[in-house]
C-alpha positions in Angstrom: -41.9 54.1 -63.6 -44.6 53.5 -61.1 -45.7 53.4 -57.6 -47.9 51.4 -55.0 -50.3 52.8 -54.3 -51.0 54.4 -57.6 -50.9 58.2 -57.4 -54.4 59.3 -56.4 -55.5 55.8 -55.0 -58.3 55.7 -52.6 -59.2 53.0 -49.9 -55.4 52.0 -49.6 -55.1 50.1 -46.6 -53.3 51.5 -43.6 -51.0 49.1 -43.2 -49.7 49.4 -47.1 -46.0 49.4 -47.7 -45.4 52.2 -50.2 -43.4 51.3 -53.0 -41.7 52.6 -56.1 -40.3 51.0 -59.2 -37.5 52.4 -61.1 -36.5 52.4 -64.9 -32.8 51.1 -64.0 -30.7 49.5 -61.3 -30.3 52.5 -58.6 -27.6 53.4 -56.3 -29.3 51.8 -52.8 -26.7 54.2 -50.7 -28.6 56.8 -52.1 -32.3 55.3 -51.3 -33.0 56.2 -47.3 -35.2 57.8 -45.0 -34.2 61.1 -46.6 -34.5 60.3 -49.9 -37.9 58.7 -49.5 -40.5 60.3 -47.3 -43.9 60.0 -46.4 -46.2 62.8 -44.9 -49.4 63.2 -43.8 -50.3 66.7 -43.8 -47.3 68.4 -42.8 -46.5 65.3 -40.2 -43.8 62.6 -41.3 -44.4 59.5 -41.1 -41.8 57.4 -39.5 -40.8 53.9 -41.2 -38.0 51.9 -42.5 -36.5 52.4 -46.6 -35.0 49.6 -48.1 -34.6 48.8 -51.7 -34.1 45.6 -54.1 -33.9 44.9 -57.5 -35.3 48.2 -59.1 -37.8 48.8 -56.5 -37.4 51.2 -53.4 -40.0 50.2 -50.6 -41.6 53.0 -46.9 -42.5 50.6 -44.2 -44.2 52.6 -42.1 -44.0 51.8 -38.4 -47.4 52.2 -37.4 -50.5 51.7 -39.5 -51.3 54.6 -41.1 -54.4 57.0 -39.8 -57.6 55.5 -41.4 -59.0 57.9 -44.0 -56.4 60.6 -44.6 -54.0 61.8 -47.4 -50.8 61.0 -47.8 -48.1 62.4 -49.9 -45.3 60.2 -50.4 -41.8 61.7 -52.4 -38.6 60.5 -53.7 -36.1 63.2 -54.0 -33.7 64.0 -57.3 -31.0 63.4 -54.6 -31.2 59.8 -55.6 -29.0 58.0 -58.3 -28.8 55.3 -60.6 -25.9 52.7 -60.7 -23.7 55.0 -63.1 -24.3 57.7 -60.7 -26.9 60.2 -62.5 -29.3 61.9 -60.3 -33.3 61.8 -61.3 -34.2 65.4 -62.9 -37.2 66.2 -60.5 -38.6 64.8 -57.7 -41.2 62.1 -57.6 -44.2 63.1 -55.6 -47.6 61.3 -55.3 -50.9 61.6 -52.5 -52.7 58.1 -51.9 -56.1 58.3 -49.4 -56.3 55.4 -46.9 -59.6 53.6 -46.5 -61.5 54.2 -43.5 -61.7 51.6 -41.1 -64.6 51.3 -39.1 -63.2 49.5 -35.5 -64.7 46.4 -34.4 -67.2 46.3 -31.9 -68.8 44.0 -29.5 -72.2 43.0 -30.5 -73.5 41.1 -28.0 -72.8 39.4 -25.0 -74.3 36.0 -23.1 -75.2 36.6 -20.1 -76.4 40.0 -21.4 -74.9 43.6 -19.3 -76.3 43.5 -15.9 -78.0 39.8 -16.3 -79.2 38.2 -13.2 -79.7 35.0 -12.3 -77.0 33.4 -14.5 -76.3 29.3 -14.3 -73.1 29.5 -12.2 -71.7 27.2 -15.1 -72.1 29.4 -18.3 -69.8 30.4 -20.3 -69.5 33.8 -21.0 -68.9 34.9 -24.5 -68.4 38.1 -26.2 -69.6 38.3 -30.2 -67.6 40.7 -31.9 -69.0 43.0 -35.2 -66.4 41.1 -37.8 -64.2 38.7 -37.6 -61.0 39.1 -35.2 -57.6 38.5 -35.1 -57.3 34.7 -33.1 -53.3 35.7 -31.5 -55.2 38.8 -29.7 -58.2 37.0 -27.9 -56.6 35.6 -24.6 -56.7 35.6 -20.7 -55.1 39.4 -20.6 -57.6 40.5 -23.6 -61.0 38.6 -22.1 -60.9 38.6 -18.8 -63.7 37.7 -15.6 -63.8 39.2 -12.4 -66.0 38.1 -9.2 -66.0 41.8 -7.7 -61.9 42.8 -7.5 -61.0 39.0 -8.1 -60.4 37.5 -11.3 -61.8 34.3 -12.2 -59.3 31.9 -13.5 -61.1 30.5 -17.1 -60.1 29.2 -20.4 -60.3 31.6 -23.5 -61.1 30.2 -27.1 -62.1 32.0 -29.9 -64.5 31.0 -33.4 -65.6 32.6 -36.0 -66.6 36.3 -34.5 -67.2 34.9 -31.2 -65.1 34.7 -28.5 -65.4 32.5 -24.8 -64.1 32.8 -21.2 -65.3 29.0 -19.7 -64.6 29.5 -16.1 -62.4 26.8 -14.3 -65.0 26.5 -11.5 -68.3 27.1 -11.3 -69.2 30.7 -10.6 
């Protein structure tokens, strides 16, 4: 009876869960990775199918490509609880949005700054706001030629900071 995203959406975001919600209680032997597809273009999209209560769910196992079609489909091979097959296939295209990748905007010191306070704290200001878990020692990292410098990394707002344990 309907689907999420709508057929025809635009801007879904790429890491959607496609779902769709049937009239009636449905067999869920019959609801699988066969049954319910996903494609872009002519590639298929891997994810996991599960279903509850009327609703049949694609989890895809990678965010989807930013700015492409999508044609999801659930096939006449699956049944209701008393056993009775849809008559056609369901079938519906959703566009993803398009993501523009964060950037770094600015540095302090600046690229190639000399003459830098052999206390400061470096910091990288990112384009829009970041995920916190993914701004650490292995993601923001200082070296003094081939050597890393050990440091502590925080991170606020859109910026993030490596504060050296010693002075430079």
């Amino acid at each position: 009876i309907s689907s999420d995203p709508a057929n025809n959406a635009t801007n879904v975001s790429p890491d959607k869960t496609v779902t769709a919600t049937f009239s009636v209680a449905m067999d869920p032997t019959t609801i699988n990775n066969t049954t319910f597809t996903l494609y872009r273009g002519t590639t298929p999209v891997a994810g996991i199918v599960t279903y509850s209560g009327t609703t049949a769910s694609f989890n895809p196992t990678e965010n989807l490509v930013s700015g492409a079609i999508y044609t999801a489909t659930i096939t006449n091979a699956v049944k209701n609880a008393a056993g009775t097959s849809m008559v056609n296939n369901y079938v519906w295209t959703f566009t993803t949005a398009i993501v523009t990748p964060p950037t770094v905007i600015s540095t302090d010191p600046a690229n190639n700054a000399t003459n830098v306070s052999p206390d400061k704290t470096v910091t990288a200001t990112f384009s829009v706001p970041m995920d916190p878990t993914t701004i650490n020692n292995t993601t923001f990292t200082l070296y003094r030629g081939s050597t890393p410098v050990a440091g502590i990394v925080t991170y606020s707002r859109t910026t993030a900071s490596f504060n050296p344990t010693e002075n430079l």
